[in-house]
ZAMARGU-4260 file (C-alpha; in steps of 0.2 Angstrom, whole numbers, plus 5000, padded with zeros to 4 digits):
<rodrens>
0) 4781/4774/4809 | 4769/4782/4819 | 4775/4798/4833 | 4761/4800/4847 | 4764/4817/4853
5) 4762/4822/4869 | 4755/4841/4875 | 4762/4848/4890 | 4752/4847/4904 | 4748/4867/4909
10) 4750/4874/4925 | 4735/4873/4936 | 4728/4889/4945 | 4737/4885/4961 | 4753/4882/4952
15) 4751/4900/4942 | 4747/4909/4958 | 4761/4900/4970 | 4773/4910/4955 | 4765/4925/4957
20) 4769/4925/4977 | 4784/4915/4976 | 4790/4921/4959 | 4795/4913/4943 | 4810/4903/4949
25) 4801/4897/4965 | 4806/4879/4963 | 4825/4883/4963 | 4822/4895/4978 | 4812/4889/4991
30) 4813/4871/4986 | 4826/4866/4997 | 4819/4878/5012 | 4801/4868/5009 | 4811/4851/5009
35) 4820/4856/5025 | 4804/4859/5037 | 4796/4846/5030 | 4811/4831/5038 | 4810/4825/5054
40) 4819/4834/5063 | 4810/4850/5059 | 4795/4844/5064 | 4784/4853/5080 | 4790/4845/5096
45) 4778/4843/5109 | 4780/4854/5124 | 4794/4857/5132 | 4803/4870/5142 | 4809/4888/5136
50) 4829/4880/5139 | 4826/4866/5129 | 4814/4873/5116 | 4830/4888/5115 | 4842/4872/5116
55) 4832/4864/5101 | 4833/4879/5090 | 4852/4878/5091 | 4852/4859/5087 | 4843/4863/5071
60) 4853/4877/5069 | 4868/4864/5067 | 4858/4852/5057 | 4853/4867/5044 | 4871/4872/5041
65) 4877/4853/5037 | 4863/4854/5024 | 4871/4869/5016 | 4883/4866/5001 | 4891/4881/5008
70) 4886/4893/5022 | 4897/4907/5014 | 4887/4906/4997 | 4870/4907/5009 | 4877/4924/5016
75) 4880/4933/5001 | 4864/4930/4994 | 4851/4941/4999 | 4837/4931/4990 | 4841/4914/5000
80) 4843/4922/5015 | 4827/4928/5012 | 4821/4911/5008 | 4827/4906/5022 | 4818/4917/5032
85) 4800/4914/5023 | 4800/4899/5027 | 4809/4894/5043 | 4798/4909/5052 | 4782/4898/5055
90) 4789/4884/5061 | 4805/4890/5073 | 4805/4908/5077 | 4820/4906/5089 | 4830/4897/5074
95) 4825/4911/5061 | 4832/4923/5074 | 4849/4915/5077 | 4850/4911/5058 | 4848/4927/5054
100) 4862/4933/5063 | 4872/4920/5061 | 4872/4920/5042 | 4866/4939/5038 | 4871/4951/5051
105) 4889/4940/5056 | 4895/4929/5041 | 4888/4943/5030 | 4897/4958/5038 | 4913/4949/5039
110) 4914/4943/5018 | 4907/4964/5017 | 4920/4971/5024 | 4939/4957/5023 | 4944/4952/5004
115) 4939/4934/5000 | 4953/4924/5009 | 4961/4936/5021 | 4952/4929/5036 | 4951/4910/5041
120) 4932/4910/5043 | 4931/4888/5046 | 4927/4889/5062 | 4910/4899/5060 | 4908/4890/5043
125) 4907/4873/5051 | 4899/4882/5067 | 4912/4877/5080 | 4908/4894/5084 | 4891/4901/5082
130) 4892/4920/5076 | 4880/4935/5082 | 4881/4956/5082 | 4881/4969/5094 | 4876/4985/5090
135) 4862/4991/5098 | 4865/4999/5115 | 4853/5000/5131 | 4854/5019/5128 | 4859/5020/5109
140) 4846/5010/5096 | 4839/5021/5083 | 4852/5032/5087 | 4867/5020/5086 | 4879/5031/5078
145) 4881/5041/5094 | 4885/5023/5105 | 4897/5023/5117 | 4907/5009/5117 | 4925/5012/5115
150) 4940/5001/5105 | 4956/5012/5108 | 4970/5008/5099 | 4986/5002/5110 | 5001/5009/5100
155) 5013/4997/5109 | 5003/4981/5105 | 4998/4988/5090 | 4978/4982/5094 | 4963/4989/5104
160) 4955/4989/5119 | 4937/4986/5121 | 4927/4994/5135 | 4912/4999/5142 | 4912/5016/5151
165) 4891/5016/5158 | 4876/5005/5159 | 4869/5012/5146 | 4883/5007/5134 | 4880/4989/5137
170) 4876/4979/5122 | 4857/4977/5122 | 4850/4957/5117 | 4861/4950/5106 | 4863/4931/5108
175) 4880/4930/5117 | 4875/4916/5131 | 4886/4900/5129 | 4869/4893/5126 | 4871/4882/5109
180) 4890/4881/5111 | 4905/4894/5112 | 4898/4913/5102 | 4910/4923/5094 | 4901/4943/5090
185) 4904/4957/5079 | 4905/4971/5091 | 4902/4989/5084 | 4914/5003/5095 | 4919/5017/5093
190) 4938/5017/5086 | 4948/5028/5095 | 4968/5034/5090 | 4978/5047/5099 | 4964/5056/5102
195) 4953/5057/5086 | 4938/5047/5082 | 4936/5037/5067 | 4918/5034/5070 | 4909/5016/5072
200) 4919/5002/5067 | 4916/4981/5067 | 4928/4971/5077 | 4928/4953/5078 | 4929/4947/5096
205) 4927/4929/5104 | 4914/4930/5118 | 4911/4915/5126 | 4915/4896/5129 | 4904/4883/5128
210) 4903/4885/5147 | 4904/4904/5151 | 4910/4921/5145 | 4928/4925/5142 | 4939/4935/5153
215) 4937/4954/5151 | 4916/4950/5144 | 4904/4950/5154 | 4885/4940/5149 | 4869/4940/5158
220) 4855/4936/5151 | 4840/4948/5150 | 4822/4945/5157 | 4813/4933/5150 | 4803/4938/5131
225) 4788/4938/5125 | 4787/4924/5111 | 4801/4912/5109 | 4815/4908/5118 | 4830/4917/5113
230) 4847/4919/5124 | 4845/4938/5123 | 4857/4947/5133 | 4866/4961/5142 | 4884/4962/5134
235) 4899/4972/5141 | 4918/4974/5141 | 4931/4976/5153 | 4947/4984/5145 | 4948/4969/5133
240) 4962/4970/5122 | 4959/4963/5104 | 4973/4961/5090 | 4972/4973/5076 | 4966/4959/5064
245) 4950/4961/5075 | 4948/4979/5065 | 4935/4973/5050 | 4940/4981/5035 | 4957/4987/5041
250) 4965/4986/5025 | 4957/5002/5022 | 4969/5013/5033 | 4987/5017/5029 | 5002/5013/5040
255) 5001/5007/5058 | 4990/5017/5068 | 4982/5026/5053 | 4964/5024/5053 | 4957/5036/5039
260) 4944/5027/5030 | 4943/5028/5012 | 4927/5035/5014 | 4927/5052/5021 | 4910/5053/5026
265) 4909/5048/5043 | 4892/5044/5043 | 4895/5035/5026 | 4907/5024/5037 | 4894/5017/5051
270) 4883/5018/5038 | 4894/5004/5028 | 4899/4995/5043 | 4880/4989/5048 | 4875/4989/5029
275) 4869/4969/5035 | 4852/4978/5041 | 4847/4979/5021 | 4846/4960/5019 | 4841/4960/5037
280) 4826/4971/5031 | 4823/4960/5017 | 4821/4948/5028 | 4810/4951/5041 | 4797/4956/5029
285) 4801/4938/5023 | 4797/4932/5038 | 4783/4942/5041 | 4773/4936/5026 | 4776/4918/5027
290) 4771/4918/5043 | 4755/4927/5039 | 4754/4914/5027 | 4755/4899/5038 | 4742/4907/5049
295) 4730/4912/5036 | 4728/4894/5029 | 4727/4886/5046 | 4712/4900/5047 | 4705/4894/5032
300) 4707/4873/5033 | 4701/4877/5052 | 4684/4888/5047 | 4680/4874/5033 | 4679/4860/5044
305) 4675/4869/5061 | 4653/4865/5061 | 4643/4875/5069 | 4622/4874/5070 | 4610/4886/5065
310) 4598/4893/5075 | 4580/4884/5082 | 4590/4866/5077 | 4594/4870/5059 | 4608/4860/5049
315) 4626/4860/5054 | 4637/4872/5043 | 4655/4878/5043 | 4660/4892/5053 | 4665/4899/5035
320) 4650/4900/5030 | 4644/4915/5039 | 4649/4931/5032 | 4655/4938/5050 | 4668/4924/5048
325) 4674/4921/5029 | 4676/4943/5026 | 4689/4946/5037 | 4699/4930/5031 | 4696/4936/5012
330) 4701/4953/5017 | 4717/4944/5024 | 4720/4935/5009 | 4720/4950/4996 | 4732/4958/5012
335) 4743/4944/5010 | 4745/4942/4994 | 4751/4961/4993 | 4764/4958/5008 | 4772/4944/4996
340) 4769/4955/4980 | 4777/4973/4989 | 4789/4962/4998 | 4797/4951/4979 | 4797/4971/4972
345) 4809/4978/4985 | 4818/4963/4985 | 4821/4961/4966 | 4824/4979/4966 | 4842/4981/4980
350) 4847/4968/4969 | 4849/4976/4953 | 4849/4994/4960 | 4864/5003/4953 | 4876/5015/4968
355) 4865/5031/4958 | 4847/5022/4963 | 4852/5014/4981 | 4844/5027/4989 | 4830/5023/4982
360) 4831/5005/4983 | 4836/5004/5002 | 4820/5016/5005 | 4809/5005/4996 | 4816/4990/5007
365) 4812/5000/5021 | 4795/5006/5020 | 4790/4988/5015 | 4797/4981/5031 | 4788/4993/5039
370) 4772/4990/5030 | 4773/4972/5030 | 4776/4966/5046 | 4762/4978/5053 | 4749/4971/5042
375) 4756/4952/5045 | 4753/4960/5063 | 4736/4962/5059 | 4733/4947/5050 | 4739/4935/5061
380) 4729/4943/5076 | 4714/4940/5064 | 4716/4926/5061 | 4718/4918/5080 | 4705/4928/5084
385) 4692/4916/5069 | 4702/4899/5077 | 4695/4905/5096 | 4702/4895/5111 | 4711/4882/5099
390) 4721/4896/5095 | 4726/4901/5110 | 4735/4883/5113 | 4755/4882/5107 | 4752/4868/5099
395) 4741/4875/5088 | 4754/4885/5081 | 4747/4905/5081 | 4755/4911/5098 | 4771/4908/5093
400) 4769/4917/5078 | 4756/4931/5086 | 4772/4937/5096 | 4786/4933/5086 | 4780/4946/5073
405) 4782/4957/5087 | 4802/4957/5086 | 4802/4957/5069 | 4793/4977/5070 | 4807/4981/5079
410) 4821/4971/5073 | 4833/4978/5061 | 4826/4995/5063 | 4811/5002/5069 | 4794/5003/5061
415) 4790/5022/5066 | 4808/5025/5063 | 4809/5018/5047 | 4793/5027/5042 | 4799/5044/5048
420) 4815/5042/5040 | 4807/5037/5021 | 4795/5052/5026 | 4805/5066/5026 | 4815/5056/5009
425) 4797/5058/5002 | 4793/5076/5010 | 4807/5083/4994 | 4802/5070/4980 | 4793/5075/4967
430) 4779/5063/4958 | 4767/5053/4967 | 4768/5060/4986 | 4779/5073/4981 | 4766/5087/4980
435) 4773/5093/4960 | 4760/5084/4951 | 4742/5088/4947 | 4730/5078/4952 | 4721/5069/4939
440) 4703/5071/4941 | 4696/5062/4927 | 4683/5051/4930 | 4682/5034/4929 | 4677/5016/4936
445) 4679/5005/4951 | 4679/4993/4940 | 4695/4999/4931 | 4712/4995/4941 | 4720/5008/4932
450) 4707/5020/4939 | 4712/5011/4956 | 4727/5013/4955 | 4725/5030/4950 | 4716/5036/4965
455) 4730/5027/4976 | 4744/5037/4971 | 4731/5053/4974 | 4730/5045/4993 | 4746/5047/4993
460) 4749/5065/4985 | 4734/5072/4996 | 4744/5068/5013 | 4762/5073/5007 | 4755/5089/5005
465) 4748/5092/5020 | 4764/5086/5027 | 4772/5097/5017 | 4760/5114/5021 | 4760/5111/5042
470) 4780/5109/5039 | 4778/5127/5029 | 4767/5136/5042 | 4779/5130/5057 | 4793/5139/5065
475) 4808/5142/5055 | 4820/5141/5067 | 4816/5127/5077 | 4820/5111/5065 | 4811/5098/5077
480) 4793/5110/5077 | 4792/5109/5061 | 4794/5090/5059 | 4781/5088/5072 | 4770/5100/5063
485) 4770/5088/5049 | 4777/5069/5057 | 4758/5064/5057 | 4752/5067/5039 | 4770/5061/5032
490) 4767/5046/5040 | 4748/5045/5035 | 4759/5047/5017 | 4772/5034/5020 | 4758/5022/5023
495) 4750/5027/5008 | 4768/5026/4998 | 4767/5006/5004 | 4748/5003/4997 | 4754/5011/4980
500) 4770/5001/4978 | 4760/4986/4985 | 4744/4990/4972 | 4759/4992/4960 | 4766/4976/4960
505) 4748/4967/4962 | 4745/4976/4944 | 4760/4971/4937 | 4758/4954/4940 | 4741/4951/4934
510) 4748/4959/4920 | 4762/4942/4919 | 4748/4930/4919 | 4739/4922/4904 | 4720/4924/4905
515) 4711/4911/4916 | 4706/4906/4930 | 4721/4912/4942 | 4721/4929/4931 | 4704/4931/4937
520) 4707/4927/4957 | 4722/4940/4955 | 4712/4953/4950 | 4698/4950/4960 | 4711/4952/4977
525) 4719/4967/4966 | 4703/4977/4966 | 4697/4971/4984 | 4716/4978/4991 | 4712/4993/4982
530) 4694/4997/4986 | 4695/4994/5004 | 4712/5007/5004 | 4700/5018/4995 | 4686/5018/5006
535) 4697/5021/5021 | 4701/5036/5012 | 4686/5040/5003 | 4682/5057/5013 | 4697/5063/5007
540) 4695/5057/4991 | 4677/5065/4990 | 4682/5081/4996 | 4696/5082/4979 | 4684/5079/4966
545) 4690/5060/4963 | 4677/5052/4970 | 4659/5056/4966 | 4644/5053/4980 | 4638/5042/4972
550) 4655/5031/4970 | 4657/5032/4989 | 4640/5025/4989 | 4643/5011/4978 | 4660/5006/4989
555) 4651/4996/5001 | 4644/4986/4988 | 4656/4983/4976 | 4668/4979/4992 | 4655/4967/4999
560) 4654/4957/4982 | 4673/4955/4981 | 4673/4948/4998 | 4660/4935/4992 | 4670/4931/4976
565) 4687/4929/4987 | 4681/4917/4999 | 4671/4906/4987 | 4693/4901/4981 | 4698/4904/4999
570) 4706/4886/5000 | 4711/4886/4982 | 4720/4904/4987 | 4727/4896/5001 | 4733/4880/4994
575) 4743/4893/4985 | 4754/4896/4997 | 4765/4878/4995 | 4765/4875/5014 | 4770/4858/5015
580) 4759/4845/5021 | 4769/4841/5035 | 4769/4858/5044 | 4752/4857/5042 | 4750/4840/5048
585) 4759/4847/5065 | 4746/4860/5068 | 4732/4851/5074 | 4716/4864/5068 | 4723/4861/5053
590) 4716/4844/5049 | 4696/4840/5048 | 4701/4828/5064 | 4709/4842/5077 | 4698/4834/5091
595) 4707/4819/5089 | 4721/4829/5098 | 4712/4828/5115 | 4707/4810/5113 | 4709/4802/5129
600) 4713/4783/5130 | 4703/4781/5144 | 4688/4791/5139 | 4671/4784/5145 | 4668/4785/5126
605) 4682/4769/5123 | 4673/4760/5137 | 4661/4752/5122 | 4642/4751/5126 | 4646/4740/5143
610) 4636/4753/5154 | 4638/4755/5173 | 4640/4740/5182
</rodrens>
C-alpha cells in the first residue's frame, strides 16, 4: 500500500498581508460583507437622480437585512458592525449611513438599555419600521449634555410629553423623512419630574408613516449635502405625549414617577444613554480605511495602465512610472496600511477592555477616529488628484467617497473635539506623552524599527510637554486661558499619540508574520510610515539630541529608497486589499480598457474604412 502525501499549499504574500490588514479570522468576518457587494443588486447603478439614488439605498437597506441571520446579533457585535462598515463604505455611502443607524446607534441602544425580551422589537427587526437617533441639536452638538428638549412626565397618564421649546432645540439631520418607509427614532430629552431633572434620557418614539410625519412631529428636510444623498433633516415636537414604556431603561427607577437612576452620576447617565457613539466610532474609522482602500487600488490599477509618452517622441510608459506619480501613491500605501493596523488595535482592544481600562480603551477609539478618517482624508484627495479628470466623474467612483469621508470627520463626534478631549486625558498621563519619562537619547539607526519607534514616542513626549509648560505659565484663574495656552501643542501631541499607537501596531504585526516575502513588504511600509513622521519632526528631534545632523541628512535618502522599494509591490500591495473583482469591475479606470466607457456606437471610428462619400 502506498500513501502519497500531500503538503499544504502556503499562503501567498497577498494572502499573508490581506491578514495583517484584515486580521487572522478575516474569512469568517468580512466574507459575507465581500459576497454581499459583490451580488447584483449591489452593483454601481448608472446615474440617477439624488431621490432615487437616496430611494436605492433604502432598497438595499431591506435586501441587506433579509440577508442577516439575525439583525439583533449584527447590533451587538461591535466587530460586524464594523465589518459592515469597511466594506459597504466604497460602494454606497448613503446605505452605510442609514445602516449605521439603524443597526448601531437604534437597534443597539435599545438591546443596551431594555432586558432581552421586554420590548417587542419585530417590527425594526423585519424593518417595517426603519430605526434612526436624534440627539444632536441645531444649537447643542458637542455639547449635547446641555440639549434642550424636554419629556416631562404626566403623573395622570403616567407617560411624557415631548417638546420642543426653541429653534435651536430641533433635532439636527437625523433621517426621519418617510423616505424608505414609516421611521421610528430614539429621541434623547431631557427627563423632567415635579420639577427635578434626571438629566438625558432615550425615548422611543414613532415618527413618521410611510407618507408623512405623525401628529405632534414635525419633519423638513434640510438643504441639500455635500456627498450622497441622505434624508437628513430638521426634527421637532409639539407636546407629544409618549407612554411610559417609551422611557429606555426605565426599570432602573423605583415606583411610579421615580426616576433616580442607579447610577448617580448624572453625567455617568447621558454618558450610558449614547454609549452607541463607541461602536459608532469604531466604525467610521471602518469606513474611512476601506474606503481609502477602494480608492487607493483604483489609483494603482489606473497609474499602471494610464500610458503616457516621453518627451521628443520617446516610448510610451505608465503614468506610474514617473517618480512624481508612483511617491505619493507609495506614501498612501504605508498610510493605509497603518489606518487598518491603528484602527484592528482599538477595535480589539474595547472588546476585551475591562470597566478598570474603558477609559483607556474608549480614548484609544477615539484618537483613531480622529486620526483615521483625517488621513483617509488625505489619501483619498491624493489619490483623485493621480486619476485627473476621470476622477472627477461619479462613475468613476472617488467623488463619492472624496465627500463622504467628509461626514464621517464629523459623525459620532468631532475630530478637533475628540482630539482635545484625549489631550487634556493625555496632559496628566504619565509614560509616553506624559512628560515623567526621560528621554532616551541613545543613539542608533534608521535602519532599526525599534530605534523608530523609539524616536516616535520622543515625538510625542516633546509636544506633551510643551503643552504641559504653556498650561503652567498661564493664568491660574481663568481655566479656559490656560487650555488655549496649551490646546495647540496638545493637539500637535494627540497626533503624535495616533502615529505611536499606529507605528505600534505596524511593529507588532511584522512581528506575527513568518519571514518572506510579505514580512519584508511590512517592514518596508513600517519604516517608510515612520521615517516620514520623523522627518516632519526632525527639527525637533535635532534640537533634543536624538537625532544627529547627519541622520537628518540621510532622511531624504533613505525615505526616497523606501518610496522606490514600495511602489515596485504597489499592485501586489494593493491586491492585498481583497476588493472584490466586481466593485472593481464597476469603476471604469480600474480596468486597462476604461475608454471603452466612452465608446460611442456611432463613432466615425465604427464607420469601417468606407471614407467620405
Amino acid at each position: 500500500m502506498t500513501v502519497t502525501l500531500t503538503d499544504t499549499v502556503p499562503p501567498s504574500t497577498v494572502d499573508l498581508l490581506t491578514g495583517v490588514l484584515l486580521g487572522a479570522g478575516h474569512r469568517r468576518e468580512h466574507g459575507f460583507w465581500q459576497r454581499l457587494i459583490s451580488t447584483e443588486p449591489f452593483r454601481r447603478p448608472a446615474g440617477g437622480t439624488p431621490e432615487e439614488r437616496l430611494d436605492l439605498a433604502y432598497e438595499r437597506l431591506r435586501i441587506l437585512n433579509r440577508s442577516l441571520d439575525s439583525g439583533a446579533r449584527l447590533a451587538a457585535d461591535p466587530r460586524a458592525l464594523a465589518a459592515l462598515h469597511e466594506w459597504l463604505g466604497p460602494v454606497d455611502p448613503a446605505l452605510t449611513t442609514v445602516a449605521g443607524i439603524h443597526y448601531n446607534l437604534f437597534l443597539g441602544s435599545l438591546l443596551d438599555h431594555d432586558a432581552v425580551g421586554s420590548r417587542d422589537l419585530s417590527d425594526h427587526l423585519a424593518m417595517r419600521r426603519i430605526g434612526t437617533f436624534l440627539c444632536t441639536e441645531v444649537a447643542h452638538g458637542n455639547d449635547a449634555a446641555s440639549m434642550e428638549t424636554t419629556a416631562t412626565y404626566d403623573r395622570a397618564r403616567d407617560g411624557f410629553v415631548l417638546h420642543t421649546p426653541n429653534a435651536g432645540a430641533q433635532k439636527f439631520m437625523p433621517n426621519t423623512s418617510p423616505a424608505g418607509g414609516p421611521k421610528s427614532g430614539l429621541v434623547a430629552a431631557r427627563l423632567l419630574a415635579d420639577g427635578e431633572d434626571h438629566g438625558i434620557r432615550l425615548f422611543l418614539v414613532r415618527l413618521t408613516d410611510d407618507v408623512r410625519a405623525l401628529p405632534g412631529v414635525r419633519v423638513r428636510r434640510l438643504p441639500a449635502r455635500m456627498g450622497s444623498p441622505v434624508d437628513h433633516c430638521l426634527t421637532s415636537f409639539e407636546q407629544l405625549f409618549v407612554g411610559r414604556d417609551a422611557l429606555l431603561g426605565a426599570e432602573e427607577g423605583g415606583g411610579e414617577g421615580d426616576f433616580h437612576s442607579t447610577r448617580a452620576c448624572r453625567r455617568r447617565r447621558f454618558l450610558t444613554s449614547i454609549g452607541r457613539v463607541v461602536p459608532g466610532r469604531i466604525s467610521m474609522s471602518a469606513c474611512a480605511a476601506g474606503s481609502a482602500r477602494a480608492t487607493l487600488a483604483v489609483a494603482v490599477r489606473y497609474g499602471g495602465h494610464r500610458m503616457i509618452s516621453g518627451a521628443r517622441g520617446t516610448r510610451a510608459v505608465p503614468v506610474n512610472a514617473h517618480r512624481t506619480h508612483h511617491g505619493p501613491l507609495a506614501s498612501a500605501m504605508a498610510t493605509v496600511f497603518a489606518m487598518s493596523l491603528l484602527h484592528r488595535r482599538a477595535l480589539d482592544r474595547w472588546e476585551v477592555c475591562t470597566e478598570e481600562d474603558r477609559a483607556e480603551a474608549e480614548r484609544l477609539v477615539a484618537v483613531a477616529k480622529a486620526w483615521i478618517t483625517w488621513r483617509a482624508r488625505a489619501v483619498i484627495v491624493q489619490c483623485r488628484e493621480r486619476c485627473g479628470a476621470q476622477a472627477l466623474l461619479e462613475n468613476n467612483g472617488m467623488t463619492e467617497l472624496v465627500t463622504g469621508v467628509e461626514g464621517a470627520i464629523t459623525a459620532e463626534g468631532d475630530n478637533v473635539a475628540l482630539y482635545s478631549r484625549a489631550a487634556a486625558d493625555l496632559l496628566l498621563a504619565a509614560g509616553p506623552g506624559g512628560g515623567d519619562t526621560p528621554l532616551d537619547r541613545t543613539p542608533g539607526q534608521l535602519a532599526d524599527p525599534h530605534f523608530l519607534g523609539r524616536l516616535l514616542a520622543a515625538v510625542e513626549d516633546i509636544w506633551f510637554s510643551r503643552a504641559r509648560e504653556r498650561v503652567l505659565s498661564a493664568s491660574h484663574d481663568d481655566r479656559l486661558a490656560r487650555w488655549n495656552a496649551g490646546s495647540g501643542p496638545a493637539l500637535r501631541g494627540v497626533e503624535a499619540h495616533a502615529y505611536r499607537q499606529a507605528a505600534e501596531a505596524f511593529a507588532q504585526a511584522r512581528a506575527a508574520l513568518p519571514g518572506g516575502a510579505a514580512r519584508e513588504r511590512l517592514a518596508e511600509l513600517e519604516r517608510l510610515f515612520a521615517l516620514e513622521w520623523v522627518a516632519r519632526n526632525s527639527g525637533d528631534l535635532l534640537a533634543a539630541g536624538l537625532l544627529s545632523a547627519d541622520q537628518v541628512d540621510e532622511l531624504p535618502g533613505a525615505t526616497e529608497e523606501l518610496i522606490t522599494a514600495v511602489a515596485a509591490h504597489a499592485r501586489e500591495l494593493a491586491d492585498s486589499f481583497a476588493l472584490p473583482a466586481e466593485l472593481l469591475a464597476d469603476w471604469p479606470i480600474a480596468g486597462p480598457g476604461y475608454a471603452d466607457a466612452y465608446d460611442d456606437p456611432e463613432g466615425p471610428w465604427h464607420a469601417g474604412a468606407a471614407g467620405p462619400a
